[in-house]
N, C-alpha and C positions, 0 to 999 in steps of 0.2 A: 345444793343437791347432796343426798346422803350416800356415801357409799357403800358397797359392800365390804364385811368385815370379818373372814373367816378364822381371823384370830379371838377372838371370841363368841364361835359358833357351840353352842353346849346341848346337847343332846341325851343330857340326863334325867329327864320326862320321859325319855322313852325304853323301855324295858321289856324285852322282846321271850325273857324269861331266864332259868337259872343258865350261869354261863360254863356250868360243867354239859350238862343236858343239851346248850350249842357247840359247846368243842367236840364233845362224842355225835353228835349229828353230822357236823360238818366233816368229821374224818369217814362218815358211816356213805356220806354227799359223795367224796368222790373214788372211794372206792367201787362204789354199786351203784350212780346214778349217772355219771358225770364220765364213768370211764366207759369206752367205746366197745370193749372186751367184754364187757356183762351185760348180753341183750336180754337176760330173764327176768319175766314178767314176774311171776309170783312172789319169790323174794323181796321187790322192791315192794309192792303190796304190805306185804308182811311188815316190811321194815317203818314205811311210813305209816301202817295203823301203831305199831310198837311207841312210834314217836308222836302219836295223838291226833294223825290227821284222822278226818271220817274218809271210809273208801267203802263204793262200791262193788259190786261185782263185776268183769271183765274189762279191767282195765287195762289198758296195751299204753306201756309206758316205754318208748323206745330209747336209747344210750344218749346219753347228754344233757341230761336236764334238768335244769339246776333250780332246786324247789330252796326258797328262804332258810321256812320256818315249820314243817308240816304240821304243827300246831293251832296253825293258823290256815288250816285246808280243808274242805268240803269235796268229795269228790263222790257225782252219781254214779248209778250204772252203766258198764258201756261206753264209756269213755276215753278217748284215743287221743295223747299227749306225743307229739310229734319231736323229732329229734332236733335239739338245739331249744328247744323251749325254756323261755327262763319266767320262772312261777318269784317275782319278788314280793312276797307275800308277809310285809313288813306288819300287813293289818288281817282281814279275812279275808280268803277267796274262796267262793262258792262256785263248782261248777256242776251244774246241772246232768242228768244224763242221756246218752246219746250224743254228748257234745264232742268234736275235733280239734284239737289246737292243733294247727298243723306248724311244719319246722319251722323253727327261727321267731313264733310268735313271742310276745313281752306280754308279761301281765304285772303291771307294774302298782301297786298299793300303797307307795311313797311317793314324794315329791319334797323339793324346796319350796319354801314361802319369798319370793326372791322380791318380795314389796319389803321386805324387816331384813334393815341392815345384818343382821343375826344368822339370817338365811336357814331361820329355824323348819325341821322336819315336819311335814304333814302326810299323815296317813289316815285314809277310807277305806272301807270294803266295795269289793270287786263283786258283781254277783252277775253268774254267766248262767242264764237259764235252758232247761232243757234244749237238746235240738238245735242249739248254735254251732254255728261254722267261724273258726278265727284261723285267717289265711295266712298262708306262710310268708314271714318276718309283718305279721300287721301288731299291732301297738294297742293294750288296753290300760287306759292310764287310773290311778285313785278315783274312787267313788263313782263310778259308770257301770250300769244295770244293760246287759247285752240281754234282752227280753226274747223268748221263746220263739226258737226258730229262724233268729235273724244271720246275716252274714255280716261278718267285717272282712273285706276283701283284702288280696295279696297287697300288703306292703302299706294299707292304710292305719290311719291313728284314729281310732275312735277317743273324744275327747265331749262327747255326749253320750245320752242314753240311746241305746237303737232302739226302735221297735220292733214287736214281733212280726214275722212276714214281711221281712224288709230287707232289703241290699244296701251295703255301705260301703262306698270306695271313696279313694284320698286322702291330703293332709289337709285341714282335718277332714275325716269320711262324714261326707254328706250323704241322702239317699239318691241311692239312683232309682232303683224299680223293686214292685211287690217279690217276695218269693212264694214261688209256688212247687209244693210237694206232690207230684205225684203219684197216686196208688202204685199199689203191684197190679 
């Protein structure tokens, strides 16, 4: 049997971009994103379009949350990022608009390959579509499409795609039932 071998894990394929542009980010991270003392919105808007993410209009981004790479960010209109959210956006994340990451959710865009003694880095895009709900402390891991209007419920790991009009709870979130929107 092979083992793992973290003394020769190399992660030099992977280039997340220039490393002055992550130092001045990650100092930019926790003064204004990360610290509990700056709950304003528009500033951090500002700051993540300055650093290359796409953003749209009305975004409510509350103290805590600790975004990768905003380079590697999509964000719709309307959109509500919940405190404690961690955006590990080592690849792309798309989130759709009207969408909720409520607190404590992971959106995770890395992983290990833990079949390769090496236990080399793998990263997919994340793509969260319109009118998704992602519950507080639920799990979205590389390459998983959260399709229009579904839920991933409090505290589960979606480790597939959901469908739209659909509920997902558990480890991993299976479906439970349709969702249904009600008019005004």
């Amino acid at each position: 049997m092979q083992q793992t071998d973290l003394s020769i894990f190399n992660n030099s394929n992977y280039n997340p971009g220039n490393k002055l542009k992550i130092l001045v980010w990650y100092i930019i991270l926790n003064v204004f994103f990360m610290n509990r003392l700056f709950p304003f919105m528009a500033p951090k808007q500002w700051l993540l379009r300055i650093f290359g993410a796409q953003v749209g209009q009305g975004l409510i981004i509350k103290p805590n949350v600790n975004i990768k790479y905003p380079w590697n960010l999509i964000i719709g209109d309307h959109v509500w990022i919940g405190e404690n959210v961690w955006i590990d956006n080592l690849d792309k994340v798309t989130i759709g608009s009207h969408c909720c990451i409520s607190q404590g959710a992971l959106i995770l865009s890395g992983n290990h390959n833990y079949k390769k003694t090496t236990f080399d880095l793998v990263t997919l895009p994340i793509v969260i579509k319109e009118g998704v709900w992602i519950g507080a402390r639920a799990t979205v891991v590389q390459g998983i499409t959260c399709k229009s209007h579904s839920i991933l419920s409090v505290a589960s790991v979606a480790t597939s795609d959901l469908e739209e009009y659909t509920i997902y709870q558990g480890v991993p979130a299976v479906k439970v039932r349709e969702r249904v929107v009600d008019k005004k």
